[in-house]
C-alpha positions as semicolon CSV with decimal commas, in nm:
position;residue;x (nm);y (nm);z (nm)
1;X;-1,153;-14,596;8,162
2;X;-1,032;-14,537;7,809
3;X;-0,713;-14,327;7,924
4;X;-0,693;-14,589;8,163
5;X;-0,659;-14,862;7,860
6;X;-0,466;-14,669;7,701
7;X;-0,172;-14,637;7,973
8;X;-0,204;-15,025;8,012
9;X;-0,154;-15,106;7,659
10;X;0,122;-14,847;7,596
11;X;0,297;-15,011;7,926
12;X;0,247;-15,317;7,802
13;X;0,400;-15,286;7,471
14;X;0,694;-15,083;7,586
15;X;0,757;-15,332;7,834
16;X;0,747;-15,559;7,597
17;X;0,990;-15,406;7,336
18;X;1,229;-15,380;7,635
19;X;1,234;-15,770;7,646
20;X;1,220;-15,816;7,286
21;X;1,562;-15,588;7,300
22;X;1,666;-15,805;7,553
23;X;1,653;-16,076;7,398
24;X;1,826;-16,003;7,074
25;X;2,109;-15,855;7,255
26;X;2,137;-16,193;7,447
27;X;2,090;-16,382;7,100
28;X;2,382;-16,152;6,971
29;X;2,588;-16,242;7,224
30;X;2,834;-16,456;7,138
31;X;3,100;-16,407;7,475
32;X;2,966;-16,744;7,620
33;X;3,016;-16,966;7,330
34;X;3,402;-16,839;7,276
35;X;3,462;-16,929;7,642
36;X;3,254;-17,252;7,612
37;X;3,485;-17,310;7,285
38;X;3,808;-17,202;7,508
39;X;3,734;-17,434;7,811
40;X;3,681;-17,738;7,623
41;X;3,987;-17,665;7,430
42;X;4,142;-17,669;7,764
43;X;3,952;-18,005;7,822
44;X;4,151;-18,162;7,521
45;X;4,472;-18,045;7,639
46;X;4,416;-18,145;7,962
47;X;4,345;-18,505;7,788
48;X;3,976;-18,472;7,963
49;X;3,779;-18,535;7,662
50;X;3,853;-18,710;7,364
51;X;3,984;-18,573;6,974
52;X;3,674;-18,691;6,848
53;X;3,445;-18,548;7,150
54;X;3,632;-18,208;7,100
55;X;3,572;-18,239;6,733
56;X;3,183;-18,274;6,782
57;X;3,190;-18,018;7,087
58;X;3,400;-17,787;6,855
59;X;3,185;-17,812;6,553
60;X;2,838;-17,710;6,718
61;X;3,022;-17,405;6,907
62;X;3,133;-17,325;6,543
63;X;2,794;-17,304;6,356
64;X;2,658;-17,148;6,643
65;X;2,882;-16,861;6,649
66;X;2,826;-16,835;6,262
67;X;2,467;-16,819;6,312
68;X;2,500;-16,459;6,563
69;X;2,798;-16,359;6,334
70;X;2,509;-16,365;6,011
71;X;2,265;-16,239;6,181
72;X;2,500;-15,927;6,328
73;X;2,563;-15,920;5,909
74;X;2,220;-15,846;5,871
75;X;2,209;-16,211;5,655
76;X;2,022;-16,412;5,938
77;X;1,691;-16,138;5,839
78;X;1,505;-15,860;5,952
79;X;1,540;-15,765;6,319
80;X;1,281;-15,579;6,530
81;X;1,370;-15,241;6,549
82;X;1,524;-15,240;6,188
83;X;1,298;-15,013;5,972
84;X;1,000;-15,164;5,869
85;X;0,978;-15,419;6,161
86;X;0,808;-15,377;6,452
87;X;0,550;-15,535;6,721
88;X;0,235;-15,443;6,593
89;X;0,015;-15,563;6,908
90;X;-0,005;-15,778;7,148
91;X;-0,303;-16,056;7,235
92;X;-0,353;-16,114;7,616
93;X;-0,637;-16,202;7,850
94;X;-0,720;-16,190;8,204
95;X;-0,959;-16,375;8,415
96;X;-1,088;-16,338;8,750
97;X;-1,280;-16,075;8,940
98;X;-1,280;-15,754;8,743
């Protein structure tokens, strides 16, 4: 039962690190906001939206993509996986028959 346990927990948490990589690569990923930032461009152009829309549209693409660009920098903090950070445990319960 306790080798049992053991091969839960240790599935558990490495399943969970594989999300928690997951999910700073997509918060890293900054591909979607430069074509987001592209297409409404082409919106402008195309006379679709508005100076002042594209202005507001423009500016929140902006400061998003210098958010991932500090935190790539290392100035947004620590990471997990950087040394010294890491998931510790995890709290979960079950109910039902056992």
């Amino acid at each position: 039962m306790i080798v049992l346990d053991k091969m839960l927990i240790g599935s558990i948490k490495f399943v969970l690190g594989k999300v928690v990589a997951a999910a700073q690569a997509e918060l890293d990923d900054d591909s979607h906001l430069r074509e987001e930032l592209l297409a409404t461009q082409m919106r402008f152009e195309l006379g679709e939206i508005t100076q002042e829309e594209f202005g507001e549209i423009e500016t929140q693409l902006l400061a998003r993509l210098r958010e991932i660009r500090e935190r790539r920098e290392g100035l947004g903090g620590p990471k997990v996986g950087d040394e010294g950070v890491k998931v510790v445990g995890v709290d979960a319960s079950v109910g039902g028959d056992e």
